[in-house]
N, C-alpha and C positions, 0 to 999 in steps of 0.2 A: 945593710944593717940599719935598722933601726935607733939613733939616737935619744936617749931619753933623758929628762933632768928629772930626778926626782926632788919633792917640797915637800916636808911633813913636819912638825916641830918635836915630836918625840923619835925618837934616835931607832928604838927597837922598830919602830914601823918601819924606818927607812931602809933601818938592814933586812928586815923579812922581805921587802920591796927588792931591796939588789939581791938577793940571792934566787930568788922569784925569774928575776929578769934573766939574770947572769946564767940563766940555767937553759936560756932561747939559745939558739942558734942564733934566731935574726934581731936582737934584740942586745945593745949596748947600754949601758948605765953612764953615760959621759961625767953624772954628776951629781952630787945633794945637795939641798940648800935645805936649815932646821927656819927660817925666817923669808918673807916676803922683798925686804930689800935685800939679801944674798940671794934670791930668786931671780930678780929681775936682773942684777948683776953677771951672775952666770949665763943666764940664758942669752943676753947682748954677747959672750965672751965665748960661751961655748957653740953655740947656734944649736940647742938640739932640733929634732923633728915633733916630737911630742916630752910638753912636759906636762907630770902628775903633780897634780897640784893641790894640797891640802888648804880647807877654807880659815880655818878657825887657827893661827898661830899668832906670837907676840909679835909688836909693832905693827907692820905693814902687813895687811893680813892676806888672804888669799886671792880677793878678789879684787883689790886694787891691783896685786902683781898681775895678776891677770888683766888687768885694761891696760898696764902699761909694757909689758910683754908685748902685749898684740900690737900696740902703738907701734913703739919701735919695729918692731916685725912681724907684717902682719901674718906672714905666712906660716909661723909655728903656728901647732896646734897645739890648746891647755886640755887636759879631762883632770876634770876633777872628783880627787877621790876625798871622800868625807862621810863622818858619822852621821851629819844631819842632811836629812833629804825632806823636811822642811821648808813649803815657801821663803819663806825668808833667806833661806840660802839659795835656793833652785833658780832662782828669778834672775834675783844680783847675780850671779856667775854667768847666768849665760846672756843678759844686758853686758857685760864686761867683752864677750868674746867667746867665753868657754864652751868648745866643738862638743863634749859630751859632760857627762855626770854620773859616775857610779859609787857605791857606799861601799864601807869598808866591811861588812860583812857579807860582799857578793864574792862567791868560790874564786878560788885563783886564777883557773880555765877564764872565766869572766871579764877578771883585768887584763889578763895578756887579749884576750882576742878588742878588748877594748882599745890598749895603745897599737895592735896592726891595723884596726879598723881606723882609728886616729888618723894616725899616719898616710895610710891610704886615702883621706878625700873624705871618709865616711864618718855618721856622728854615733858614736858607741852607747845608744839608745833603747833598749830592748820595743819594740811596736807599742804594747801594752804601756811602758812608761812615757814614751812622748806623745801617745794618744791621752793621756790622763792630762800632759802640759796642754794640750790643745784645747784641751776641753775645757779646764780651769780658765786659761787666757780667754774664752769666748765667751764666758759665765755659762759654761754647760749645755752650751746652744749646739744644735744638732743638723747646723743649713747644711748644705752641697759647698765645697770649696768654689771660691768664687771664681770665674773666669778671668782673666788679663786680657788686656788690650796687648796687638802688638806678639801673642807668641804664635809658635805653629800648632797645631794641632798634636805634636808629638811632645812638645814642651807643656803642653796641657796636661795631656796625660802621665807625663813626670810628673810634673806641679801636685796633681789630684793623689797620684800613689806617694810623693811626699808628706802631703799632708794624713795622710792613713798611717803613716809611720813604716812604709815598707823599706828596708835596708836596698844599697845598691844593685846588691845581688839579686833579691827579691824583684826587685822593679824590672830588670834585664829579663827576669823569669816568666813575671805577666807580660810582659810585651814582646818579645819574645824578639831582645836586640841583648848585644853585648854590653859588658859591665861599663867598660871606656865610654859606650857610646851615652850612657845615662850618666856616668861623671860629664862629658862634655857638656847635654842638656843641662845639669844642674849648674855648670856653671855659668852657663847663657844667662839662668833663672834666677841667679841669684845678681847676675851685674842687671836683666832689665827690671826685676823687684826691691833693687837694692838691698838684698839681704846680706849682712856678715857673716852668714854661715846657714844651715840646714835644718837647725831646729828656728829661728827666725825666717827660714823662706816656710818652712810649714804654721807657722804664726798667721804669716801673711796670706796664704792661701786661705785657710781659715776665716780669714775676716779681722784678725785682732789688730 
């Protein structure tokens, strides 16, 4: 089962949210938080696997809960779900930590494969939208991701189809290795690039 916390500040999203989930097989709602410090509270309390986390709520808002989530534990994963998709939001959430980014008028099929993909290792990104982060982050520059010192030549070629924005399955597909064996690579990638996560190792390939 998938552990989830949901974060929204208005109530009726929350409940459309749990009945959404509660409707998975693999997928538990451990909990709600309508606030940013109830957020961070629960998450220390409850340990989910993935929480949904909404940007824009009173006091403590989304993306602080989310730097300090991660703090404590780095190893949840946050997606954030919000109306604004936005620089100004986009950026700040995933500097904080946040694994993915989806808006709240993406179909439901959407959000569910977003928190197993969560869950799983993977950043619930569709190609086209973290190509569009990559390109912004480089001022619309069009180089070859840059080589690293120090990987193997299979880590390269992760590295290269990360930065193209191709999902884990996808990458396993062109190269024509197992899903585990491209989570392993990514994680190599990400302790020798020092990334916190998959859309910052594709940053970093990138050049930014």
């Amino acid at each position: 089962m998938i552990r989830v916390l949901l974060v929204d500040d208005q109530h009726l999203i929350r409940a459309g949210l749990r009945m959404l989930c509660d409707a998975q097989p693999d997928i538990e709602v451990v909990g709600e938080a309508d606030n940013g410090r109830e957020a961070i509270s629960l998450a220390a309390r409850l340990v989910p696997d993935v929480v949904v986390m909404d940007l824009r709520m009173p006091g403590v808002d989304g993306i602080t809960a989310t730097s300090r989530i991660l703090t404590e534990r780095p190893a949840t994963r946050v997606l954030v779900l919000t109306t604004f998709g936005d620089d100004d939001h986009l950026y700040p959430a995933l500097t904080a930590g946040a694994c993915g980014f989806l808006l709240k008028d993406a179909p439901p099929a959407d959000l569910l494969d977003g928190i197993r993909r969560a869950a799983g290792g993977d950043s619930p990104f569709s190609p086209e939208v973290l190509q569009r982060l990559v390109q912004r982050a480089v001022h619309a520059r069009a180089e070859t991701p840059r080589p690293v010192q120090g990987l193997t030549g299979r880590e390269q070629d992760v590295l290269n189809l990360v930065a193209e924005g191709l999902s884990n399955s996808e990458i396993a597909d062109r190269l024509h290795i197992g899903v585990t064996t491209v989570k392993t690579h990514i994680t190599s990638l990400m302790t020798k690039t020092d990334s916190p996560n998959r859309v910052r190792l594709a940053l970093f390939a990138r050049g930014a």
